[in-house]
Every structure is written in structure tokens, then in C-alpha cells.
RODO-2510 file (C-alpha; in nm, 4 decimals, decimal comma):
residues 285
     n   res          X          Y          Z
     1     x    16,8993    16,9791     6,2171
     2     x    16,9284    16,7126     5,9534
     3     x    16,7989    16,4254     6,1936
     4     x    16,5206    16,7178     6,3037
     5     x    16,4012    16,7154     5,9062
     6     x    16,4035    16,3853     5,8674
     7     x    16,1895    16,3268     6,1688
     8     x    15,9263    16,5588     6,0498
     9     x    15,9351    16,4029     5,7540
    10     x    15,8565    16,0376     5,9044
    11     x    15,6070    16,2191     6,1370
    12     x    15,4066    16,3097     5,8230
    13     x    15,4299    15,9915     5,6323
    14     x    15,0534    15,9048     5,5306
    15     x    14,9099    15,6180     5,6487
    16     x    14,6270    15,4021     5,5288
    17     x    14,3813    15,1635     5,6704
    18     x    14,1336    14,9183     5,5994
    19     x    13,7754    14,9046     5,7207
    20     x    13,4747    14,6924     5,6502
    21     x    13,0957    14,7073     5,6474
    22     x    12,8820    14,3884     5,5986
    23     x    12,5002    14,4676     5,5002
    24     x    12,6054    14,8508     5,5065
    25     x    12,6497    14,7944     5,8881
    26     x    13,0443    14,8678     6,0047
    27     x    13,1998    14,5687     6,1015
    28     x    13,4351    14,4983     6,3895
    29     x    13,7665    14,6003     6,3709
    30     x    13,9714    14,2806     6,2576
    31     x    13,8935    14,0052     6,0256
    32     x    13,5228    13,9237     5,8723
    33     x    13,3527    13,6379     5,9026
    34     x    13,0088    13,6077     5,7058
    35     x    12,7620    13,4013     5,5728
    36     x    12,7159    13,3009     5,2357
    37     x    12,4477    13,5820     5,0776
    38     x    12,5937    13,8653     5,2964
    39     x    12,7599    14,1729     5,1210
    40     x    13,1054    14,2589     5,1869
    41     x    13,2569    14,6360     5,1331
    42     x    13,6169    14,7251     5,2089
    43     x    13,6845    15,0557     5,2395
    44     x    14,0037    15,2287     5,2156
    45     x    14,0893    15,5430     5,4591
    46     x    14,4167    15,7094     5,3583
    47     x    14,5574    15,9873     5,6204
    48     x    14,6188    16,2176     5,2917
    49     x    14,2963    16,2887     5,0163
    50     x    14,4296    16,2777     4,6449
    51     x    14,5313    15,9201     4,6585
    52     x    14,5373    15,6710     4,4110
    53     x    14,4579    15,4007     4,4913
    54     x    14,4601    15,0221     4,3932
    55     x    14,3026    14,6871     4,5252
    56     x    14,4381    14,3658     4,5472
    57     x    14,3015    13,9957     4,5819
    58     x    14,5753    13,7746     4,7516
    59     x    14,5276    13,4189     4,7073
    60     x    14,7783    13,0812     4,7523
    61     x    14,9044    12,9375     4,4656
    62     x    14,9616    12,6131     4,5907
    63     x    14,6835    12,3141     4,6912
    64     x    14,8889    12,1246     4,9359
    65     x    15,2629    12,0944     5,1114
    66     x    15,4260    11,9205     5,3509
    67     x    15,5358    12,0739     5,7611
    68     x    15,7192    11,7450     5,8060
    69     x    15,9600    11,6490     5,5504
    70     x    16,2892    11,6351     5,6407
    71     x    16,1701    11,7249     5,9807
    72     x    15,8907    11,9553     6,1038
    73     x    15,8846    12,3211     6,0193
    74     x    15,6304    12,5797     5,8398
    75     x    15,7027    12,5251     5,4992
    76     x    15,6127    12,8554     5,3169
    77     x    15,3157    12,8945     5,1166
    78     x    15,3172    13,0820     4,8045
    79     x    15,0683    13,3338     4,7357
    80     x    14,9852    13,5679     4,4452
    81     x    14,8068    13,8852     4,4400
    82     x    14,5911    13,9955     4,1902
    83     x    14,4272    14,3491     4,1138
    84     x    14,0469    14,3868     4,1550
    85     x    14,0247    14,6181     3,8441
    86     x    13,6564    14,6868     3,9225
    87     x    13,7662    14,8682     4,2278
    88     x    14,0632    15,0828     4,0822
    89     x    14,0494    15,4317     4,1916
    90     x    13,7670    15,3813     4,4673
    91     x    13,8059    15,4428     4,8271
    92     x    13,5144    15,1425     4,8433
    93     x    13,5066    14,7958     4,7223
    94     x    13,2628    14,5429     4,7501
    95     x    13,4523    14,2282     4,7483
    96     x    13,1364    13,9549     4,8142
    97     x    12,7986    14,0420     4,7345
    98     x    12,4940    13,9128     4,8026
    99     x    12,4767    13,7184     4,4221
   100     x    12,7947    13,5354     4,5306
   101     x    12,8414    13,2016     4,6250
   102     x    13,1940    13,2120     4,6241
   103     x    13,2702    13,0051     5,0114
   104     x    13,5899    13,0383     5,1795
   105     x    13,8733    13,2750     5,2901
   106     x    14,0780    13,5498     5,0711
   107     x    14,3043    13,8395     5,1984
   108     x    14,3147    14,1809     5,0510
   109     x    14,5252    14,4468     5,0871
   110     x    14,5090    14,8089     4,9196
   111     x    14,7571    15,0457     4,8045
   112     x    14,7812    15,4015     4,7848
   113     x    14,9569    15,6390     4,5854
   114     x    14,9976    16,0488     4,5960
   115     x    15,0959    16,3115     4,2819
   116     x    15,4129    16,3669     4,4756
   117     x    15,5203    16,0036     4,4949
   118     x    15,4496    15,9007     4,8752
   119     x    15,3206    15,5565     4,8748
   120     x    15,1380    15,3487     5,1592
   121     x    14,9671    15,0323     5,1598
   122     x    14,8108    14,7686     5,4081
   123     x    14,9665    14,4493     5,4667
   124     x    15,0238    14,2137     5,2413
   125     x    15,2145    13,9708     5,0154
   126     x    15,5442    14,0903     5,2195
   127     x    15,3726    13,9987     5,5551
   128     x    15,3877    13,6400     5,6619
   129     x    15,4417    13,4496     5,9765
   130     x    15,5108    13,0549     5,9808
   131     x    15,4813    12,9821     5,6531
   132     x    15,1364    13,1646     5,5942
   133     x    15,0370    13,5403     5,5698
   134     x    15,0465    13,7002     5,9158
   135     x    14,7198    13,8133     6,1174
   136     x    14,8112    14,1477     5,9580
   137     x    14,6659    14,0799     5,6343
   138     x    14,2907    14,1413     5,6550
   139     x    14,0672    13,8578     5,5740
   140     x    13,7616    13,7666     5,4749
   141     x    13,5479    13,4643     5,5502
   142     x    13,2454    13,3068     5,3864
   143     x    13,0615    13,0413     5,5184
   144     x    12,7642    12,8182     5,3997
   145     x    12,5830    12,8463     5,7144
   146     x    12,6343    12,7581     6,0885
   147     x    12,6424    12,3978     6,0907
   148     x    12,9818    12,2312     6,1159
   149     x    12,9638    12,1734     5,7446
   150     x    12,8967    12,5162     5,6864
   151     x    13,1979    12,6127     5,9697
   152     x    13,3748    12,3873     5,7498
   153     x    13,4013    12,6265     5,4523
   154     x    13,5220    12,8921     5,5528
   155     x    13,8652    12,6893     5,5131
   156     x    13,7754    12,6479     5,1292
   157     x    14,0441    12,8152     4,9575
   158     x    14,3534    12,7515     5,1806
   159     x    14,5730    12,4852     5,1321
   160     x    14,6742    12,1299     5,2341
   161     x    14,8688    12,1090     5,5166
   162     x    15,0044    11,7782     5,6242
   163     x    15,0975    11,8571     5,9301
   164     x    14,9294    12,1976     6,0100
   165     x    14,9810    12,2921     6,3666
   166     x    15,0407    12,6086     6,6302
   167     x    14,8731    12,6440     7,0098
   168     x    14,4860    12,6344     7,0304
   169     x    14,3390    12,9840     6,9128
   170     x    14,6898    13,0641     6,7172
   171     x    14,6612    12,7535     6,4922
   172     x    14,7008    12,7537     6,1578
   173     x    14,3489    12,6351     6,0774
   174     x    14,2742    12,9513     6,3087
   175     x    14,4907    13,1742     6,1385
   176     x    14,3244    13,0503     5,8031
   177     x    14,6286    12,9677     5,6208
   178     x    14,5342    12,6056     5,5762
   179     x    14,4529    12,2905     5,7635
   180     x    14,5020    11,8660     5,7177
   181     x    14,2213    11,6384     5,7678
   182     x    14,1725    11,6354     6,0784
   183     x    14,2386    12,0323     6,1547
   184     x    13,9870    12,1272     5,8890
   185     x    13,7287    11,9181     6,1396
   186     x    13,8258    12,0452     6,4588
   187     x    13,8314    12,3538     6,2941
   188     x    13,4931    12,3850     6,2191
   189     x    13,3999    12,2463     6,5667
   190     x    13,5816    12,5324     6,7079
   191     x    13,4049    12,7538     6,5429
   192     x    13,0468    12,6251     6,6144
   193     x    13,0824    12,5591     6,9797
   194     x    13,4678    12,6745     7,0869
   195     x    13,5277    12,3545     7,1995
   196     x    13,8089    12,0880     7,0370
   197     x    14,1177    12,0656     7,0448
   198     x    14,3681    11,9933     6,7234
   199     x    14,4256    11,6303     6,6824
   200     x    14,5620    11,3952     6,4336
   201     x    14,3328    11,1537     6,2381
   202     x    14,4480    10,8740     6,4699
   203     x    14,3159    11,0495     6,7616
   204     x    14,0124    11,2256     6,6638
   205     x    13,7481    10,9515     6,7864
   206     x    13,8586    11,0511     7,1277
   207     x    13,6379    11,3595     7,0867
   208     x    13,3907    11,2313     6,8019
   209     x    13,3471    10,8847     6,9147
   210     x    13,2408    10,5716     6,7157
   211     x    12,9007    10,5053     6,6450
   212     x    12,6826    10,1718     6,7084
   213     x    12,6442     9,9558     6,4229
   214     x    12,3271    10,0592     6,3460
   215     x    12,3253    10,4183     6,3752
   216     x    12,1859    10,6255     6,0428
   217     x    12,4403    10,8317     5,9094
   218     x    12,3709    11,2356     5,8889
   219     x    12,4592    11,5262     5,7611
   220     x    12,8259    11,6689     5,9780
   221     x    12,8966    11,2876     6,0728
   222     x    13,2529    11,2249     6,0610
   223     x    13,3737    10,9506     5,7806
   224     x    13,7053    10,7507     5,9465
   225     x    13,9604    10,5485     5,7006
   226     x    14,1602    10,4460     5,9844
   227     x    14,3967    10,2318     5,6765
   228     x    14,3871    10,5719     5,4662
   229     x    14,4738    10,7700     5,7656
   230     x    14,1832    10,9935     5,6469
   231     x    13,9167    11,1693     5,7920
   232     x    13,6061    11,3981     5,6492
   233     x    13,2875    11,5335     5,6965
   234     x    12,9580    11,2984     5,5273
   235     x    12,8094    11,6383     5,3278
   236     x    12,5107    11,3958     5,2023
   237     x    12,4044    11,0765     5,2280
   238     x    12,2755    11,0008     4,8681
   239     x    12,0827    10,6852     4,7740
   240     x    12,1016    10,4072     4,9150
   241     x    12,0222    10,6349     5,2329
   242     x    12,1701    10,5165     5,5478
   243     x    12,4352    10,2948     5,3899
   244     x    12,8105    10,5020     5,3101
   245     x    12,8943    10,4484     4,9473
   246     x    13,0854    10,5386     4,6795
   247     x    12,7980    10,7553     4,5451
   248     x    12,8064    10,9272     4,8844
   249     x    12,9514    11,3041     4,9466
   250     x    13,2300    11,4109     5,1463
   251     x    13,3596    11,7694     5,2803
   252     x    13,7301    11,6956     5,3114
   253     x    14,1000    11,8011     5,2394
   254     x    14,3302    11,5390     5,1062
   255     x    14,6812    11,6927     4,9666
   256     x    14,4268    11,9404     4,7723
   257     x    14,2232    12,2383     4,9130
   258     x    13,9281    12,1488     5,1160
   259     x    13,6498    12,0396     4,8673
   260     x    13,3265    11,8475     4,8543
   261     x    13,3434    11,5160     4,6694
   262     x    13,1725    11,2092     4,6098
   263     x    13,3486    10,9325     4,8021
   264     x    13,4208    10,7011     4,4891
   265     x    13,6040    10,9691     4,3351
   266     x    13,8933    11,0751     4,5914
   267     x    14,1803    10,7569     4,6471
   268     x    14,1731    10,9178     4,9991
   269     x    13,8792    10,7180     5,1136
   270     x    13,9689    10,3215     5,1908
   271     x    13,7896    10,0363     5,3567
   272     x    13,6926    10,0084     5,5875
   273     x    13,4999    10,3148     5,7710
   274     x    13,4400    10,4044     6,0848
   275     x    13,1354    10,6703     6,1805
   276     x    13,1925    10,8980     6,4646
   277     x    12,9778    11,2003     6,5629
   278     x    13,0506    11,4513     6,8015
   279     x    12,8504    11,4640     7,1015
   280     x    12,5897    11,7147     7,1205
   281     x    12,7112    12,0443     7,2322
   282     x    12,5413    12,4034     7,2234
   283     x    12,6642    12,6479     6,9957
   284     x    12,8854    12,9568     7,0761
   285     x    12,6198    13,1337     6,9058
***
């Protein structure tokens, strides 16, 4: 009888889930991936009514670490949550609306609380896998737009990895916990045409090949410091236009989270450098 009891009593544990709408549409089930402008609502959906229930923004708290010191391994990030006080006590929360331009990922989870002291909550700080949060912990995307730059920034927000690495489509670029160089790139390429596969900087003109001498530099071009063992993304050519300088911007992540910065301001960029440009492919899209 006592194993019965305490059966039943598992059996009527509540349960709560999170769901998402973007542009008051209902999402897929899984993670959301949206464009910058685009409004985001979570919505909580606890088994039991009467629950309390409380929000949470989980974010790393750390711009950059290391897989491969002593030897490789998925060194753990740290992460922090932090309550979304606007949404306390709502079964709905917008998280981006259409006045944001926040870019990048962030995970949420919710909790939920009864009168008589049951408790349930979504996954969260307690959930990781290889270092980073697992695919458990619901997500939430924003992009600039759906060039590879834009692609690009939905990374904004995780951290440095030196090293970053998994199987193609279980990455850790993929899984959004955080990327190097190189992975931020191929990334982003993913994602616009689901080709690429994860490189190293050494390596990644074998699938963005050096350009001519005189080719013009654009937009999404890839900026090579083979002596830096660096690579980014040229975000604008600024005057002088068609020359790389220092005045020059750059979409990159350099043992700090993917950012866009001028080129004289970063130590990560070196002479000489190399242009490459992926070839043209159509996108998944």
C-alpha cells in the first residue's frame, strides 16, 4: 500500500511547459529563431491552475575559456539566472519585442509554485551537457537579418570558445553555447545555406577560398590573419573603400563574445590579411 500511495502521488505531480508565439502566431515546438524587429511571447502552461509563477533570464557569466588546456575537454561555462520581474505572476511573457534591438541568444526557464507547496519548473541552470546548458533549456535567437552577417548574430551573447567542437548539427556553435573564430563563421554559413563544415582558422580557406589581388572587398567577406591565427567577418568597408584598414569593421570573436569592432581596435587582427569569400551558394531559405 505504501509504494501504491506514493505512486499516486508521483502520478499527480504537476507539470509545466513552455510555449512560444512570435507575431502572435504559435511557434514550433523547440527553440526560436527570429529576426531582429519580431516579437517574442513565452508562455507558461502549468498542468495545475493557481500557480505562481516566476520567470527567469539565464545568461553566461563568462566572455571566453579554454576546451584545450591541459588537454581537450568541455570546460564548463558559468551561467547566472536572473528574474524578469516584469513578468512575475503571468502565465505570458514577452521576452523581445518589436522596439528591441537586443541580437543574439538567451535561455529562459519558468518556475511554478502552488498554495500547497508543489513546485515545477522547466529546465534550467541545473541542466547542462558538455560544458554548456543542454538542448533542454529553451532558447531564443535574434538575428540581424539573413545574410551571413546577420546568421552571424545570433551567436552574440555566448562565449569564447577556443576550441569549441561536437559532430556537425550537435556542435557547440549549433547548440548555441558558444563558438571560436572560425566556428562563429561556419556557423553562420550553416545557417544560411546548411552547408560547411567546422574547421579551424588554418583550414577555413579550403571552403572560403582566397581572393585575386584585386578583388573589392564586401560586406560577409572573410578577413584572414594567418600570423594571428584569426579569422572574422568584414561588417563594413569604411573609407578608404576597397582597401582593409584599421578604420575598417569586423564581426568576430577573439577570447571575448562575438562583437563588431573596428579592426584597429582588437590586437586580434595582424599583418598581413588574406580575403576569402565563400563561393556563391543558394540559401536554405
Amino acid at each position: 500500500m505504501p509504494v501504491l500511495f506514493s505512486a499516486l502521488l508521483l502520478a499527480a505531480a504537476p507539470t509545466l511547459q513552455l510555449h512560444a508565439s512570435v507575431d502572435g502566431k504559435a511557434a514550433p515546438p523547440g527553440w526560436v529563431y527570429v529576426s531582429a524587429g519580431q516579437e517574442v511571447e513565452l508562455e507558461a502552461r502549468p498542468s495545475r491552475p493557481g500557480a505562481e509563477v516566476k520567470w527567469e533570464r539565464i545568461t553566461p557569466t563568462v566572455d571566453a575559456l579554454d576546451n584545450t588546456t591541459p588537454s581537450f575537454h568541455f570546460e564548463p561555462i558559468r551561467y547566472a539566472a536572473t528574474e524578469l520581474t516584469e513578468c512575475a505572476g503571468k502565465l505570458r511573457c514577452v521576452v523581445k519585442a518589436r522596439a528591441s534591438a537586443e541580437l543574439g541568444t538567451t535561455a529562459y526557464a519558468v518556475h511554478a509554485r502552488w498554495a500547497d507547496g508543489v513546485e515545477a519548473h522547466t529546465p534550467g541552470l541545473e541542466a547542462l551537457d558538455r560544458g554548456g546548458l543542454s538542448r533542454a533549456v529553451f532558447r531564443v535567437a535574434v538575428r540581424q537579418d539573413d545574410s551571413l552577417l546577420g546568421y552571424a548574430t545570433e551567436l552574440f551573447g555566448t562565449p569564447y570558445i577556443f576550441g569549441s567542437a561536437g559532430k556537425e548539427g550537435d556542435h557547440q556553435a549549433d547548440r548555441l553555447v558558444g563558438s571560436d573564430c572560425a566556428d562563429l563563421i561556419i556557423y553562420a554559413r550553416r545557417r544560411l545555406t546548411g552547408t560547411g563544415t567546422y574547421t579551424s582558422s588554418y583550414a577555413i580557406d579550403q571552403q572560403a577560398p582566397l581572393l585575386k589581388r584585386d578583388a573589392k572587398p564586401q560586406a560577409g567577406d572573410l578577413l584572414h590573419f594567418p600570423n594571428s591565427r584569426h579569422v572574422g567577418l568584414l561588417y563594413e568597408d569604411r573609407p578608404p573603400v576597397g582597401q582593409i584598414t584599421a578604420d575598417d569593421l569586423m564581426l568576430h570573436t577573439c577570447w571575448a563574445k562575438p562583437t563588431i569592432q573596428r579592426l584597429g581596435d582588437t590586437g586580434c587582427a595582424s599583418e598581413p590579411v588574406r580575403l576569402l569569400r565563400f563561393p556563391t551558394a543558394p540559401s536554405k531559405r
